[in-house]
C-alpha positions in Angstrom: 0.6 -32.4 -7.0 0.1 -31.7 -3.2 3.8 -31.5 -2.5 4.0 -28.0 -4.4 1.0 -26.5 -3.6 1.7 -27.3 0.6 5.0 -25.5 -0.4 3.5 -22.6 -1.9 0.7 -22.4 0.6 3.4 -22.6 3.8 5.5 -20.0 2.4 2.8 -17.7 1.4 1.5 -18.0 5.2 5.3 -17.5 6.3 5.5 -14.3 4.7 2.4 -12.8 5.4 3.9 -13.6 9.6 6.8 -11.8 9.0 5.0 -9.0 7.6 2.7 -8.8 10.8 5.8 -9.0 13.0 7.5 -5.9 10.5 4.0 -4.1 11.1 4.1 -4.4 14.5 7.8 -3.2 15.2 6.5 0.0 13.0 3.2 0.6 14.2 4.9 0.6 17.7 7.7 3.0 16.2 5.2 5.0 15.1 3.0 5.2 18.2 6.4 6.5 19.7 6.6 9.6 17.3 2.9 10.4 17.8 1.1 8.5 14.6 -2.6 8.6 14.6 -4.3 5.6 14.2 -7.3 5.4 11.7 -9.6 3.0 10.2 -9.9 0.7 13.4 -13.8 0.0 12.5 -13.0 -2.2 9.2 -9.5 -3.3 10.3 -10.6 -6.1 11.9 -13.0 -7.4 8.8 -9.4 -6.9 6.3 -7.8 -9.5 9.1 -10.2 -12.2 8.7 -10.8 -11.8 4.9 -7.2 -12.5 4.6 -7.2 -15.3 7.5 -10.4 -16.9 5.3 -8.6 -17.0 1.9 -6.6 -19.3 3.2 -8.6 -21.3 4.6 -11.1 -22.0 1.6 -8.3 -21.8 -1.0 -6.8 -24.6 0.8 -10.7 -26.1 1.2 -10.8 -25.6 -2.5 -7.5 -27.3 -3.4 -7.9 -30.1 -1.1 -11.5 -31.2 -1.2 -11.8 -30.4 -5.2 -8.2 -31.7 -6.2 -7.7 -29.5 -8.7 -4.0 -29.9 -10.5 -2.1 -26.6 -11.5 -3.2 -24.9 -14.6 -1.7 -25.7 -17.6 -0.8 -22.3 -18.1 0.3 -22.0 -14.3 3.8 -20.5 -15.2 2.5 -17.2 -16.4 0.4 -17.3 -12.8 3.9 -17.9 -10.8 5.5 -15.3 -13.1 3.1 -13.0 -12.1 2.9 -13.5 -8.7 6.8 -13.3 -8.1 6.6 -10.0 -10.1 3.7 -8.8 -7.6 6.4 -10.2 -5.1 8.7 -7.8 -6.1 6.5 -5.2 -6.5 5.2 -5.8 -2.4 9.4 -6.2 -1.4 9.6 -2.6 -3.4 7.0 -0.9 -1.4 7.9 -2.2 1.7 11.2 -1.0 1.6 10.5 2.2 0.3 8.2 3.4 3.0 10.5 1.7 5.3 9.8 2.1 9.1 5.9 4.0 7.8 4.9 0.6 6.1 2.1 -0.8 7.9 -1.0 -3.5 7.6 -3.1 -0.9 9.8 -3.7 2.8 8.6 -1.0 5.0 10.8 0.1 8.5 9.6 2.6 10.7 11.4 1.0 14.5 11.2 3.4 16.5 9.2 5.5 14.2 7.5 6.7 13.9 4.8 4.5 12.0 2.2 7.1 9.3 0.3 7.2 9.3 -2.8 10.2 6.9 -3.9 9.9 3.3 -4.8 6.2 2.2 -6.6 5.1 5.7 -4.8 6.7 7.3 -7.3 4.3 5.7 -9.6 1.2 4.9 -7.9 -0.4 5.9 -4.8 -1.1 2.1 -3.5 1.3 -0.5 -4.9 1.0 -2.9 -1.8 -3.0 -3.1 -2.8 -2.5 -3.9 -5.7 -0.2 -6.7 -5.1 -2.7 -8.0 -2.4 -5.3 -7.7 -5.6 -3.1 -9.7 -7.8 -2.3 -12.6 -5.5 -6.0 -12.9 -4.5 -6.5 -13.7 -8.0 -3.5 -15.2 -9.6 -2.7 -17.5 -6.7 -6.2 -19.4 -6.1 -6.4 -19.3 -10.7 -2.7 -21.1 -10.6 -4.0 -24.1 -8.2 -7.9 -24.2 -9.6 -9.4 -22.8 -7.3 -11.5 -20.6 -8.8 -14.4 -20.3 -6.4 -11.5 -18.6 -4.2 -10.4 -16.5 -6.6 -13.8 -15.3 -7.7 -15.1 -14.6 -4.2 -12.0 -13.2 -3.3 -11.2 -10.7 -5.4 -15.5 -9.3 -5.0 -14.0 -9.3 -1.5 -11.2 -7.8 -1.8 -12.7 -4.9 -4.1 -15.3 -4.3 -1.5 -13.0 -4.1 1.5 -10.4 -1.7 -0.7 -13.5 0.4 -2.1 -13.9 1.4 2.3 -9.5 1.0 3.2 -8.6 3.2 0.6 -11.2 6.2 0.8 -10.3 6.2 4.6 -6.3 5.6 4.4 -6.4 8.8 1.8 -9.0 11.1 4.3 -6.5 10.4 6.8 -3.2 11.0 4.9 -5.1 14.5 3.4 -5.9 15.2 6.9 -2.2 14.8 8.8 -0.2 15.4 5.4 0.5 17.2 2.2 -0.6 13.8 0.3 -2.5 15.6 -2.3 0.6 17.9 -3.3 2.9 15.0 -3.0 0.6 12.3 -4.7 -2.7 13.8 -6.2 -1.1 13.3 -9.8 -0.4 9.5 -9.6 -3.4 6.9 -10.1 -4.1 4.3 -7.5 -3.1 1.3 -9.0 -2.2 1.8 -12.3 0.5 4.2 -13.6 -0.3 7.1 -15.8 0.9 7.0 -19.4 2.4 9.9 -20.8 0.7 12.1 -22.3 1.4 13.4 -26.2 1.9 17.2 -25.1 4.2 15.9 -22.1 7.7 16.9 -22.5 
């Protein structure tokens, strides 16, 4: 059962370099039209949580060999749906998407794509995988320690990604009504 989860893992590391090469042709796009950079103090700490799930998920797998889950299609289900979900956002914010927090002044807040429907879609795809993924293989030290991890690092990113965007944008007129993660249900007296 090694030969799938080396698969997994090498693509899952693949992707994660192309995002860093996207985020750099942006952030230096951005730099161009003036964005402010914020958030430099914790950015660094995001970098090597995400560089240390790796290694102790593969730790985990490797020293412990766990086999998949006997339920570990619902796991790849949902992670290709969180897949879709992080291809979505990406494309939506287009040349803005970025792994550091980088805001334009005056811009235009977007609101297409997940936006539409809640204010950080990418987040909670990174909080899905940092569950599902590690669950899928047995790893669930990595999963558990993770996701604390993960809540503590977004309960400082997000606070200081939205101060900025209130700061340099109309974010609150553009996205004050949508949640963070989860979308709002309708309400009974909404038309």
């Amino acid at each position: 059962m090694m030969i799938p989860f080396l698969i997994f893992i090498s693509v899952m590391i693949i992707q994660r370099l192309l995002e860093l090469v996207i985020a750099r042709r942006n952030e230096k796009w951005m730099k161009e039209q003036g964005a402010r950079e914020f958030g430099l103090k914790h950015y660094q700490f995001i970098v090597l949580m995400h560089l240390l799930f790796f290694v102790v998920f593969i730790f985990e797998k490797i020293s412990f060999f766990r086999e998949l889950l006997p339920f570990w299609q619902l796991c790849a289900a949902v992670f290709v749906c969180a897949q879709l979900i992080r291809v979505w956002a990406i494309s939506s914010l287009g040349r803005f998407w970025n792994t550091k927090i980088l805001v334009l002044p005056n811009v235009e807040v977007v609101r297409r794509g997940p936006y539409r429907f809640i204010k950080h879609p990418n987040y909670l795809v990174v909080s899905i995988e940092l569950l599902v993924v590690p669950l899928m293989f047995g790893a669930y030290v990595t999963a558990c320690l993770f996701t604390i991890l993960n809540i503590l690092m977004l309960s400082i990113r997000i606070p200081a990604e939205e101060k900025a965007l209130r700061e340099l944008t109309e974010y609150e007129s553009y996205l004050g009504s949508c949640n963070r993660f989860l979308p709002k249900l309708l309400n009974k007296y909404d038309n």
